[in-house]
C-alpha positions as CSV (number, residue, x, y, z in Angstrom):
1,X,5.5,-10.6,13.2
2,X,4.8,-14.1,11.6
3,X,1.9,-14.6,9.6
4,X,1.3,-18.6,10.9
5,X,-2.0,-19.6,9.4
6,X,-1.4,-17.4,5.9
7,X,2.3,-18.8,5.7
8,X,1.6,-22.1,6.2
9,X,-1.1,-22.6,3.9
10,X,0.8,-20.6,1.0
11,X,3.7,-22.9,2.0
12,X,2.9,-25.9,2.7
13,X,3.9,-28.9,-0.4
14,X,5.8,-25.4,-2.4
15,X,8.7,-24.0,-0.6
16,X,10.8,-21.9,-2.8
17,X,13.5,-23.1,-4.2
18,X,17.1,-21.6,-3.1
19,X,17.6,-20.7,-7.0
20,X,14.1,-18.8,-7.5
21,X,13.4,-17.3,-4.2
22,X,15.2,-14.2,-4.7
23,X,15.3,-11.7,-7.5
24,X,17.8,-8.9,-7.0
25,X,16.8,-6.1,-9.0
26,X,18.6,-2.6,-8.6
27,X,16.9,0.7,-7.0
28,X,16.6,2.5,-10.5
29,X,15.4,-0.4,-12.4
30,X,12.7,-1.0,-9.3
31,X,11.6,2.5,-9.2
32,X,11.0,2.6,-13.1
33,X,8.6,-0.5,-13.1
34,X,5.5,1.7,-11.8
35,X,5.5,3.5,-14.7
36,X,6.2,0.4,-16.9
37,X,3.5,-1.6,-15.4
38,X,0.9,1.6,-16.0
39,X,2.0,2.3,-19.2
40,X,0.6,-1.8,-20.5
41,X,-2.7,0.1,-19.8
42,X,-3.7,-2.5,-17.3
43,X,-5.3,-2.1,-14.1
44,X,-2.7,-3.3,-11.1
45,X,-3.2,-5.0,-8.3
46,X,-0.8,-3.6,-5.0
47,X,-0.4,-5.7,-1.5
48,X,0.2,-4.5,2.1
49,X,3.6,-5.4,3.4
50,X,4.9,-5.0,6.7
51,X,7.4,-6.8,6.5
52,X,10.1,-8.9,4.6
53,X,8.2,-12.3,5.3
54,X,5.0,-10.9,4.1
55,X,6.7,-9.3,1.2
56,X,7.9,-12.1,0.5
57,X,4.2,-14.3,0.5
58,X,3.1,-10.9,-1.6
59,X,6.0,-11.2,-4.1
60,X,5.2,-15.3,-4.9
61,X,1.6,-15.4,-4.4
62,X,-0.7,-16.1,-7.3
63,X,-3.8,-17.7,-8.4
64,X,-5.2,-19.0,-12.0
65,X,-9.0,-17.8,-12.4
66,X,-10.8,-18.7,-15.6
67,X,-7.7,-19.4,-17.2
68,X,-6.1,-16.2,-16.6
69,X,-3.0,-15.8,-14.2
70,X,-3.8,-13.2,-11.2
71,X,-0.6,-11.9,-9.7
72,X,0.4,-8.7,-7.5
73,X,2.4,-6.0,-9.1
74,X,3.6,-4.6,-5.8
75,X,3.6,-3.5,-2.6
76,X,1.7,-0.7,-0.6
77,X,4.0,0.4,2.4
78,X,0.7,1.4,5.0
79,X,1.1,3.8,7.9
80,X,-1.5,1.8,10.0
81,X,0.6,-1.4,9.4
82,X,3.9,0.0,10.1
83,X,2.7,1.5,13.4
84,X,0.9,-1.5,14.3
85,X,3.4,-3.7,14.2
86,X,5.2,-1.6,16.4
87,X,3.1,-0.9,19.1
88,X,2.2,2.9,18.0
89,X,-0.7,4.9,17.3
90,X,-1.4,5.6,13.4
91,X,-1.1,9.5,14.4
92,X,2.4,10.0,12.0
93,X,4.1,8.3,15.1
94,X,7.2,6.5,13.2
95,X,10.3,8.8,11.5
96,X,10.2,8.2,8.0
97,X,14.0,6.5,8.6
98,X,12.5,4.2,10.6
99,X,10.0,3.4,7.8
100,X,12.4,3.1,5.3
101,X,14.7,0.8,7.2
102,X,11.9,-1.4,7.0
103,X,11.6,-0.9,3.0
104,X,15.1,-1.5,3.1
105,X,14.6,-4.8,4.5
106,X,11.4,-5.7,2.3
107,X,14.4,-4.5,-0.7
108,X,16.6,-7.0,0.3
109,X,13.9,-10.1,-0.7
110,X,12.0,-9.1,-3.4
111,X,12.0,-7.4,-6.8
112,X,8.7,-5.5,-7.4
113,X,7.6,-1.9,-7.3
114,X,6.6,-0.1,-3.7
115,X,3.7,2.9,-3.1
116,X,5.0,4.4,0.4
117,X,2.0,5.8,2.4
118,X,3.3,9.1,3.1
119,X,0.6,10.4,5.6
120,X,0.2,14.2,4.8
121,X,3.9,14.6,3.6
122,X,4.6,16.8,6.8
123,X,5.9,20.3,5.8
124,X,6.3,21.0,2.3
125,X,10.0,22.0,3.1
126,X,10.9,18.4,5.0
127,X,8.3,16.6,2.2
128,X,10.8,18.0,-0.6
129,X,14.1,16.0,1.9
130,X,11.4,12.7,1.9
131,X,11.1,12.3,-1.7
132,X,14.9,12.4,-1.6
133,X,15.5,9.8,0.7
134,X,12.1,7.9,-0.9
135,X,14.1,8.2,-4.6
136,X,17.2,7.4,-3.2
137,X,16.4,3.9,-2.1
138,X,14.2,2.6,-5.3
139,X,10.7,3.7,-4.0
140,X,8.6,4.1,-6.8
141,X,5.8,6.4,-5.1
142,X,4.7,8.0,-2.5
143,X,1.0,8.9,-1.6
144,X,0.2,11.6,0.3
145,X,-2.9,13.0,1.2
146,X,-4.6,16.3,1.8
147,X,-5.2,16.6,5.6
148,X,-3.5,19.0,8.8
149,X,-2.7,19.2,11.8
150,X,-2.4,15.4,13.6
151,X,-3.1,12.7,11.5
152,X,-5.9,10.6,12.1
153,X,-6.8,7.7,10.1
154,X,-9.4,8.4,7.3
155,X,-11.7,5.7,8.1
156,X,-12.7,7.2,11.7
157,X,-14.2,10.1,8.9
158,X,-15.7,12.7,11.2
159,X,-15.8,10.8,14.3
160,X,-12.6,12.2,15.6
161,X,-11.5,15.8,14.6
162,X,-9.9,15.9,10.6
163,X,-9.3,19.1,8.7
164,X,-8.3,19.4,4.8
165,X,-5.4,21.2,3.8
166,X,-6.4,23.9,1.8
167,X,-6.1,23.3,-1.6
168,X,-3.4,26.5,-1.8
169,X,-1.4,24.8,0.5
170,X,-1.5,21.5,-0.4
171,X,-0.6,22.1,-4.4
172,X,2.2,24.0,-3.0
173,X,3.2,20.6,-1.1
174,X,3.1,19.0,-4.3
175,X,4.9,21.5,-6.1
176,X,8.2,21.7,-3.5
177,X,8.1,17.5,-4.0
178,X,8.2,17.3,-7.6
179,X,10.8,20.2,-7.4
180,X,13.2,17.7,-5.2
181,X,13.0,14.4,-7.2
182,X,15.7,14.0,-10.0
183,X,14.1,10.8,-11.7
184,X,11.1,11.5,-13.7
185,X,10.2,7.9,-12.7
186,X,9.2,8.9,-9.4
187,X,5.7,9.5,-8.4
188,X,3.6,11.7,-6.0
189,X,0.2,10.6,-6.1
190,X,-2.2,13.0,-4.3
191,X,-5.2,11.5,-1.8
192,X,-7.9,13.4,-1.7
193,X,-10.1,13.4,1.8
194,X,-13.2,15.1,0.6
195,X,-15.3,12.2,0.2
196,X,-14.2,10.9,3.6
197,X,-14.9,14.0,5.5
198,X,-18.3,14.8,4.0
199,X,-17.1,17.6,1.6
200,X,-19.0,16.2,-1.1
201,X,-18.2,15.0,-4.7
202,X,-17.7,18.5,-6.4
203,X,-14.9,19.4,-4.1
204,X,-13.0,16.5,-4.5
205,X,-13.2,17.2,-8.3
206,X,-12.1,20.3,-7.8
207,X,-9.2,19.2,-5.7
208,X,-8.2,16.6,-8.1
209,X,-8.1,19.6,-10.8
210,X,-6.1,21.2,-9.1
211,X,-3.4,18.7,-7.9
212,X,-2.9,17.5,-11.2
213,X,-2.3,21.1,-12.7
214,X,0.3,20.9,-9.9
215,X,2.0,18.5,-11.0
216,X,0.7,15.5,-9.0
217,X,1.4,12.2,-10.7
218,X,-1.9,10.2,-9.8
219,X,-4.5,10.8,-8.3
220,X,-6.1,8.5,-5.2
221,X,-9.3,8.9,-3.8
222,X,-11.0,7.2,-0.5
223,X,-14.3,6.4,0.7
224,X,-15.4,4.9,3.9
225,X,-18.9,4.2,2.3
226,X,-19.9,0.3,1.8
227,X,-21.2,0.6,-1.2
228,X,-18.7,2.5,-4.1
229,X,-21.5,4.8,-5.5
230,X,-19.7,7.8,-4.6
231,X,-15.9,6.9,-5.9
232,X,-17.3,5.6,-8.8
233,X,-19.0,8.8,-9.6
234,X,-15.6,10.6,-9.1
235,X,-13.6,8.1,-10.9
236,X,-16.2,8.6,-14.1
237,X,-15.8,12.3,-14.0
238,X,-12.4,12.7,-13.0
239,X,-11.8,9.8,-16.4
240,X,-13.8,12.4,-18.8
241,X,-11.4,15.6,-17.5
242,X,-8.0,13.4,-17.2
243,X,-7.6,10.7,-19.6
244,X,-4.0,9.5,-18.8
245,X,-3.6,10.1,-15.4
246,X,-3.6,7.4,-13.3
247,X,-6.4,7.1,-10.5
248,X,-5.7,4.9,-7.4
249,X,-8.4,3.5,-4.8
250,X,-8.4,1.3,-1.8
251,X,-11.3,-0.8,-1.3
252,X,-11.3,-1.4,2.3
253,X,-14.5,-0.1,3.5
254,X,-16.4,-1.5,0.1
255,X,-14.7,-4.9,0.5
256,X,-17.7,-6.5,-1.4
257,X,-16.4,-4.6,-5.1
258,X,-14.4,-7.5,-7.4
259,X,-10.8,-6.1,-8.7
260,X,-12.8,-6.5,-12.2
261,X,-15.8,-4.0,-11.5
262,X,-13.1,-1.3,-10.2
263,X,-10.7,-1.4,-13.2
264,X,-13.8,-1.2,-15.9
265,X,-14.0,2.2,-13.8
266,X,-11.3,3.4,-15.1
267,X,-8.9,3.0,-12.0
268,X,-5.5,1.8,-12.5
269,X,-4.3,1.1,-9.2
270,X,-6.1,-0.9,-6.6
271,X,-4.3,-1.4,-3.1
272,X,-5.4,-3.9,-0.7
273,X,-4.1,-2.1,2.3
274,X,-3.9,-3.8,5.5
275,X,-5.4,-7.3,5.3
276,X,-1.7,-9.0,5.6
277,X,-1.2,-7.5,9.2
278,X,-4.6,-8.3,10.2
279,X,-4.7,-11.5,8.8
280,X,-1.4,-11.8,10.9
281,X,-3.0,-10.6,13.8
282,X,-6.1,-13.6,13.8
283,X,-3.5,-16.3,13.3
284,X,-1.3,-15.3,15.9
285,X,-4.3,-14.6,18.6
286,X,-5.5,-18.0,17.6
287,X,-2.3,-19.7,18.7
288,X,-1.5,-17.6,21.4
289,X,-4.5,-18.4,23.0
290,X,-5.0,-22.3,21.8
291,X,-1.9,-22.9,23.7
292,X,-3.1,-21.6,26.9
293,X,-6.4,-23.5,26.6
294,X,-4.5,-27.1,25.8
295,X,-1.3,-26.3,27.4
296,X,0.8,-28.0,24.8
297,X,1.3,-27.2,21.0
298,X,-0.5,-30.2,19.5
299,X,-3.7,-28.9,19.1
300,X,-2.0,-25.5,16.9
301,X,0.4,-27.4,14.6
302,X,-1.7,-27.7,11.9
303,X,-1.9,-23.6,11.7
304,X,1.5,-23.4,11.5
305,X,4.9,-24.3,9.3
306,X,6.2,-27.5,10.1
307,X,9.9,-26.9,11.4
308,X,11.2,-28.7,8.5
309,X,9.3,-26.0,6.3
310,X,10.5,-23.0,8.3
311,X,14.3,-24.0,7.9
312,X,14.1,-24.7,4.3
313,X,11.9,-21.4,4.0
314,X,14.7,-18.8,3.4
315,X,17.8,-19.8,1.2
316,X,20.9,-20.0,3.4
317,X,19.5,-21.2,6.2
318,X,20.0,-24.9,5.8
């Protein structure tokens, strides 16, 4: 899937160089550099990727505001993205080889950290065999959150039928993973669904207690409110009961929230989590359709990478 109008504008007059495009960077040292990156006691900034050419644009992008360089740490590996740009339903469709195939291939190109979306985790029994494979391969962590039954994505909320795991159940999930992984640099952050299924504020503390007694690494909590009165009202509590652990959110549905007003919340980790496939999406419709309507290419050149640009794009290719 090629991501026309966003590749050609990050592109265009800077292709990278064959010396600088690639970093290699070995599966231990890229699993370790979560925790190094949380440990500067900043907050970090993590981009969808789909896939290698959009890991890639994630990897190089950056930005100067007010002086002050603004770079992404990593990348989120999203469910809804993955199945997306395959065609399937975001129901726990795709095997988590398949998944990782595609990791593997986002590996290959690029040298910073990677949160896998891991859905619920499945059962705690093939969850402990995940974090394996997850560990294996230089995944740094996995999120998983605390739903049952078939998956359906949060931000539908209680328009289609959801149920929580019971907190029981779910802690023993966490327990079985953290019981599998042999790096301590591994992480299993738990996402907690209360807020998105109407539960209310007090249960998601209380789940959040729980999963870090547990032993979950993080914790990550979700909204589909607007407005972020509600995660902020978790994130100040949940601060106040657990100082060091680190707390995760994903602004889609309060879009309007700057990166700044999140971290002075006290959240570490902010994931942007589907806006490069989507973004992907427009560009492609645009040019799919502009053809049709001028029947010639003219008209959609600008949109897109010159073909000069696309063969110098990837060392090796020239």
């Amino acid at each position: 899937m090629f991501m026309f109008g966003v590749m050609a504008n990050f592109c265009r007059g800077k292709i990278m160089s064959t010396q600088a495009a690639f970093k290699f960077i070995s599966a231990d040292r890229r699993a370790a550099s979560l925790r190094n990156l949380l440990s500067d006691k900043r907050c970090l900034r993590f981009l969808e990727a789909h896939n290698p050419i959009s890991a890639i644009l994630a990897e190089h992008a950056s930005q100067t505001v007010d002086g002050q360089l603004r770079v992404y740490d990593g990348f989120w590996s999203s469910s809804l993205t993955d199945s997306t740009a395959r065609g399937k339903p975001d129901i726990e469709v795709l095997a988590i080889k398949d998944r990782l195939a595609n990791v593997n291939d986002i590996f290959e190109v690029t040298s910073k950290p990677l949160i896998m979306d891991g859905d619920t985790g499945g059962k705690p029994e093939h969850f402990a065999f995940d974090v394996r494979s997850l560990e294996r391969l230089g995944v740094s962590a996995v999120i998983i959150e605390d739903k049952t039954g078939l998956k359906k994505n949060s931000l539908f909320g209680n328009e289609v039928f959801q149920q929580q795991e019971t907190i029981e159940d779910f802690c023993n999930k966490i327990r079985m993973g953290k019981r599998a992984q042999i790096s301590s640099d591994f992480m299993i952050i738990a996402r907690i669904e209360s807020l998105i299924l109407d539960a209310g504020l007090d249960d998601a503390l209380t789940r959040a207690d729980a999963y870090v007694a547990a032993g979950a690494d993080g914790i990550m909590i979700h909204s589909r409110q607007e407005t972020p009165d509600e995660i902020f009202a978790f994130a100040r509590t949940f601060r106040k009961r657990h100082p060091t652990v680190p707390l995760v959110c994903v602004p889609t549905s309060y879009s309007s929230i700057p990166f700044e007003a999140l971290e002075a919340e006290g959240f570490n980790i902010v994931i942007y989590a589907n806006h490069m496939l989507r973004s992907a999406y427009m560009a492609m419709k645009q040019v799919a359709d502009n053809i049709l309507l001028s029947g010639r290419t003219l008209e959609v050149e600008p949109r897109c990478l010159s073909i000069k640009e696309i063969l110098e794009l990837i060392p090796g290719t020239k």
